[in-house]
VOGU-3710 file (C-alpha; in Angstrom, 3 decimals, decimal comma):
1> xxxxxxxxxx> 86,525/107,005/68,766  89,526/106,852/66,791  92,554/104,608/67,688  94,598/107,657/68,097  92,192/108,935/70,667  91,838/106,296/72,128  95,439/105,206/72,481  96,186/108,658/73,942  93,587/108,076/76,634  94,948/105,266/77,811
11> xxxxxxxxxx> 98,457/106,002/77,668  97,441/109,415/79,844  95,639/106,508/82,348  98,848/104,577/82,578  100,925/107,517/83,397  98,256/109,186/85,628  98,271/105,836/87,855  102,038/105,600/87,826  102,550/109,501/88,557  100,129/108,965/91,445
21> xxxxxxxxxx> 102,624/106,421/93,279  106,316/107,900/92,424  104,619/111,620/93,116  102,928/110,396/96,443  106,535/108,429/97,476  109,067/111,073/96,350  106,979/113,980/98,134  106,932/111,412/101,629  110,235/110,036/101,315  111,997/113,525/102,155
31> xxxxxxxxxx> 113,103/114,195/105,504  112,418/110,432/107,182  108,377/110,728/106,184  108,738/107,051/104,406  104,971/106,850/103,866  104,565/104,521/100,765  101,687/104,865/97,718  101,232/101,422/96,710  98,264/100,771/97,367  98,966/100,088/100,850
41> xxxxxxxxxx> 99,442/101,547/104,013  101,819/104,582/105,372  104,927/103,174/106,718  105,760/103,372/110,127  109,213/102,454/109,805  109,726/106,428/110,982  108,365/106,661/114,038  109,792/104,015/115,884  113,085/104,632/118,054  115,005/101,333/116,672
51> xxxxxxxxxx> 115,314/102,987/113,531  117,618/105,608/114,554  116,199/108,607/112,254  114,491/110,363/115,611  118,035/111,123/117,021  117,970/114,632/117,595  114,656/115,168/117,990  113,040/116,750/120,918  109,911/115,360/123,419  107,466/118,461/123,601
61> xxxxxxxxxx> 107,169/118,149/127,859  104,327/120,486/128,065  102,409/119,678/125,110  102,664/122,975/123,025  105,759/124,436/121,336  106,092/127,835/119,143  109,011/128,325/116,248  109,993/131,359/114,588  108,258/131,480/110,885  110,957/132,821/109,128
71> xxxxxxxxxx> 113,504/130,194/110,214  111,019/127,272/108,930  111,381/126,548/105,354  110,018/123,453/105,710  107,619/121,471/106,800  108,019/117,872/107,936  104,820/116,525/109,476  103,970/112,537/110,661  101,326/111,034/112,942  99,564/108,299/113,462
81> xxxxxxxxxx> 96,421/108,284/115,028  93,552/111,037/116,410  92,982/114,603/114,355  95,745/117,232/112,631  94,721/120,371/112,138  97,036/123,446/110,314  95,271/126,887/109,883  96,209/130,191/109,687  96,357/132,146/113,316  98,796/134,128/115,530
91> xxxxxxxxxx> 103,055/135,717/114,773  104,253/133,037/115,573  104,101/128,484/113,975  102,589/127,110/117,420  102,388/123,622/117,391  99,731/121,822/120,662  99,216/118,542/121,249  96,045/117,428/123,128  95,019/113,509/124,339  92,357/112,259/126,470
101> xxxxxxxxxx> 94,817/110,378/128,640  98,089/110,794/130,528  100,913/110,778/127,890  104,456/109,075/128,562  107,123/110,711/127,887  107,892/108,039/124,641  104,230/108,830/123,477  104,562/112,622/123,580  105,434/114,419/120,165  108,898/115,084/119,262
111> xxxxxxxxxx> 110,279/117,808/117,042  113,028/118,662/115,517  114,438/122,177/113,715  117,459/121,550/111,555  118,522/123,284/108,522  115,372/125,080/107,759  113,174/121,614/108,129  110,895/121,724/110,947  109,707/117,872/111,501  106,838/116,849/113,651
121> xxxxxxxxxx> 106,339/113,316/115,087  104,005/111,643/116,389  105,690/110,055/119,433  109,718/109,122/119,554  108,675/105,334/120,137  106,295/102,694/118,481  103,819/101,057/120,630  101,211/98,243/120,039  98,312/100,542/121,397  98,901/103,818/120,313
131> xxxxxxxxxx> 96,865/106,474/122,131  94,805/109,157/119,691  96,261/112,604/119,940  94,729/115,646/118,377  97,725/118,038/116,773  96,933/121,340/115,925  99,208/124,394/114,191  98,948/127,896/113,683  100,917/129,627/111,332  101,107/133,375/110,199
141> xxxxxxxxxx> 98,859/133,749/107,238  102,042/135,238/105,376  104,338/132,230/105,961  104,921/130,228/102,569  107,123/127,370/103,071  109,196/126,350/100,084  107,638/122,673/100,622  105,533/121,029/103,381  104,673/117,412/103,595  102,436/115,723/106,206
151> xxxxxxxxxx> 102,208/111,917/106,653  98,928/110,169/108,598  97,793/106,608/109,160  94,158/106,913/110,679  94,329/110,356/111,969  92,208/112,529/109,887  93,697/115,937/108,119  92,192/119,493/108,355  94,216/121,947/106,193  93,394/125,258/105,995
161> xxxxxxxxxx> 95,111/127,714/104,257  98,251/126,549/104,075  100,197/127,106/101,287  103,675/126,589/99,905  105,782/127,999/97,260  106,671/124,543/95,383  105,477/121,584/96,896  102,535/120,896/99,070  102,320/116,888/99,535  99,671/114,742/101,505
171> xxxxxxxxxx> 99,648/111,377/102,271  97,189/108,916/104,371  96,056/105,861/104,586  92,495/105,502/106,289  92,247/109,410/107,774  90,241/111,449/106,243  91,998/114,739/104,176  90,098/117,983/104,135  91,795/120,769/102,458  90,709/124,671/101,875
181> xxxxxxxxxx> 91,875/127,165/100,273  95,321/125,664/99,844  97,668/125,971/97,027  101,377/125,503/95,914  102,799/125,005/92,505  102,707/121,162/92,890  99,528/120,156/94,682  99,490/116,457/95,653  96,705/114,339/98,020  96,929/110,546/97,896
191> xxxxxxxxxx> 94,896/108,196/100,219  94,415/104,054/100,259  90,450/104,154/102,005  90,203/107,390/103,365  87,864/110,254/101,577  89,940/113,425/100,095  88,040/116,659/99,551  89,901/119,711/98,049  87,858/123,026/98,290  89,219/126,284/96,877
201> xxxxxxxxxx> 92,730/125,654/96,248  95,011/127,129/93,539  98,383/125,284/92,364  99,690/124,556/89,110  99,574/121,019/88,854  96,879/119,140/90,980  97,194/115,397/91,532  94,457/113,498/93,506  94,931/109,349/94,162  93,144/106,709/95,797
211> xxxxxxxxxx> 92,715/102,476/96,209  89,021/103,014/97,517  88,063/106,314/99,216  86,570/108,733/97,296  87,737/112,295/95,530  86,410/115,510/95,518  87,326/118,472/94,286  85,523/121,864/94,445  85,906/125,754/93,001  90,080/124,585/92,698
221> xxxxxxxxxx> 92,098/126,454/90,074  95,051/124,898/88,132  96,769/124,328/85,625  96,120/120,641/84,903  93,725/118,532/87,280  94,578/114,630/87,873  92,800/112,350/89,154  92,882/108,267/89,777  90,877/105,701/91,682  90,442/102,222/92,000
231> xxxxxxxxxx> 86,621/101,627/93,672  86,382/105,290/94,922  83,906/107,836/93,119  85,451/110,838/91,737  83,715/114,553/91,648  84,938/117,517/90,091  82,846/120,469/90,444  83,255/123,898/88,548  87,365/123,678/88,481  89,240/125,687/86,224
241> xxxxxxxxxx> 92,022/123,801/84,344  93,316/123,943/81,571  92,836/120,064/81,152  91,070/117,375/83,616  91,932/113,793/83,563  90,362/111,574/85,352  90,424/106,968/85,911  88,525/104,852/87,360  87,929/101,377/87,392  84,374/100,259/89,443
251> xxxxxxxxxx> 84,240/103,935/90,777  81,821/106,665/89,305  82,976/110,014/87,930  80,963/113,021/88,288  82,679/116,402/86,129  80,326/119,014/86,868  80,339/122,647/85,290  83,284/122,168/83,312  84,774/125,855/81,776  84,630/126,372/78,437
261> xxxxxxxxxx> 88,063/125,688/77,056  88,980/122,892/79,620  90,257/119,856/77,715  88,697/116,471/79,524  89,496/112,772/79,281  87,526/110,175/81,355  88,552/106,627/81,715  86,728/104,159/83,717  85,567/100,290/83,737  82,018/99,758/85,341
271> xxxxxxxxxx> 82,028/103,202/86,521  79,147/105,261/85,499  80,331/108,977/83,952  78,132/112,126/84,136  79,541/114,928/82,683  77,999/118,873/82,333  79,422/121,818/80,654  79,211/125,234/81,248  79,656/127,154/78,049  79,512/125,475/74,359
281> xxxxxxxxxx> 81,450/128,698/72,698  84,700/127,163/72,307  86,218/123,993/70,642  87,108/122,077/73,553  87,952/118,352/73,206  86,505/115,597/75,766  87,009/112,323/75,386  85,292/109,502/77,443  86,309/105,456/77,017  84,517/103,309/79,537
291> xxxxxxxxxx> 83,912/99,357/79,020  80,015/98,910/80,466  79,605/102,526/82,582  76,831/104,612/81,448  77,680/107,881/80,207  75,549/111,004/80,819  76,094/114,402/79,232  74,729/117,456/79,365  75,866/120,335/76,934  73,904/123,219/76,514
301> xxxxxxxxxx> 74,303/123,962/73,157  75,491/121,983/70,069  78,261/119,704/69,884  79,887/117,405/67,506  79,583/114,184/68,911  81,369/110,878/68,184  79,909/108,236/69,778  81,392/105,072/68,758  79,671/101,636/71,167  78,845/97,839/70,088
311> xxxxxxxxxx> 75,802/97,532/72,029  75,249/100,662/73,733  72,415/102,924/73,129  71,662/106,521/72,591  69,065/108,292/74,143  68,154/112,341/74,397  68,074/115,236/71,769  71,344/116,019/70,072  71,990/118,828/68,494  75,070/118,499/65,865
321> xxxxxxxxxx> 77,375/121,216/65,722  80,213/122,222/63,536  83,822/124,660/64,121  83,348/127,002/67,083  81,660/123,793/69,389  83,075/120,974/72,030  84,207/117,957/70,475  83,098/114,990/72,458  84,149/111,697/71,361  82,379/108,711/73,713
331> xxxxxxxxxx> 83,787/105,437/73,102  81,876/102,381/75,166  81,676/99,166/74,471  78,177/97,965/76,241  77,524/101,349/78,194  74,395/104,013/77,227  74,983/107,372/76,102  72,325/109,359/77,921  71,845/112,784/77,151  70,298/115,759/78,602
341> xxx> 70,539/117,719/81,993  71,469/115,279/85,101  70,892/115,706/89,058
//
């Protein structure tokens, strides 16, 4: 690969990591959500009732609360433990809060409407043993928010549908985060162990970061695709960007059905890469740079391939293409080039 190439790849890795954390921190930090990207765990400096940012709030009594749609412009969501779940349903944003046990009135959710922002909490006080609560919301499938932002430790995430006009931000720690058919114009998910899995969403910049839980996305449309892990496996299946870059270190990345014209750079480590196109017609560039991770491609069709490795081998027929095919440029230092069609 040529030092251009490659110092463009990594440069793009660098930034990618970095965008992950300041994206992931600005997009929490509004409104009293101080989760924190670093690789570490959601801060819970928010919920607690010493810190002084719940004055105002009110305790939900009876467990379920509804809010007129078009005076919610915002979306401020935290909690810490149990299930959230947003989908589309109903006239009115209902908000219900269920638990297995007999809530205080400290542990019960607390809400607050002010100047557009309507923020959810998970309790107005912090407590050693936190009960799990499951949160659900309904919203008008017409609402778009300009931005909404939801916070979890361990609880896991269900979105559905919900979308919003500039920002749609997610941020957890060990909680799973399921989204479908979601979308804004800047699309963020960021997790430390727990699993993110993005089905059918449309935004115009999509940004997907994790330490060690893995990344999926699925049928998403954008604009440009980004995604970063540390141990967790990436998979990016049949999403139409206009480019798709993706780091890893120890984690394996799986780019499946790739559009013809979609620009793709691939970065990992140890991490195995296995890469398929869908359509050779066009003069798309992908670029892959691993250290020992095996690379598997499958193009159906000629390409002009650079494959550039000091001990690496190549195995599988190539057929050498000029103008008019992908150029795919593989640089590895011990890692196989395998090619051919992959499960």
């Amino acid at each position: 690969m040529k030092k251009s190439v490659k110092t463009t790849l990594a440069v793009a890795l660098v930034l990618l990591i970095t965008g992950l954390g300041l994206l992931a921190w600005s997009a929490s930090a509004h409104g009293g959500l101080r989760g924190l990207w670093d690789g570490a765990a959601v801060d819970l400096n928010w919920i607690s009732s010493g810190s002084g940012d719940l004055r105002g709030y009110t305790v939900c009594q009876s467990g379920e609360e509804s809010f007129d749609p078009a005076a919610v412009k915002r979306l401020d969501l935290g909690w810490v433990a149990g299930s959230v779940k947003l989908q589309p349903g109903g006239a009115e944003i209902t908000v219900k809060e269920r638990c297995s046990e007999p809530l205080r009135e400290d542990q019960k959710l607390c809400w607050k409407l002010e100047n557009g922002t309507l923020s959810l909490r998970f309790c107005s006080a912090l407590h050693t043993a936190m009960p799990g609560k499951e949160l659900e919301l309904s919203f008008p499938a017409s609402w778009l928010p300009e931005r909404a932002e939801i916070a979890a430790t361990s609880a896991d995430l269900e979105l559905l549908g919900l979308r919003a006009a500039d920002e749609l931000s997610v941020v957890t720690t060990s909680g799973d985060a399921l989204l479908k058919g979601c979308g804004s114009l800047e699309l963020t998910v960021s997790a430390t162990s727990g699993g993110i899995d993005l089905q059918g969403c449309e935004c115009g910049r999509l940004t997907l970061g994790s330490t060690s839980g893995a990344l999926r996305a699925e049928d998403c449309r954008c604009d440009t695709l980004d995604a970063g892990s540390t141990s967790g496996d990436i998979r990016v299946v049949r999403c139409e960007a206009k480019t798709i870059t993706v780091g890893s270190t120890s984690g394996s990345v799986r780019c499946e059905g790739v559009p013809a014209g979609c620009g793709v750079s691939i970065g990992t480590t140890s991490g195995e890469v296995r890469l398929s196109l869908l359509d050779t017609r066009s003069e798309q560039k992908i670029a892959v740079e691993t250290t020992s991770g095996d690379v598997y491609l499958d193009v159906p069709g000629a390409m002009e391939l650079d494959y550039d490795t000091a001990s690496g081998d190549l195995s599988g027929k190539l057929e050498q293409g000029g103008s008019g095919c992908p150029k795919v440029e593989i640089d590895t230092t011990s890692g196989d080039l395998i090619l051919g069609a992959f499960d």
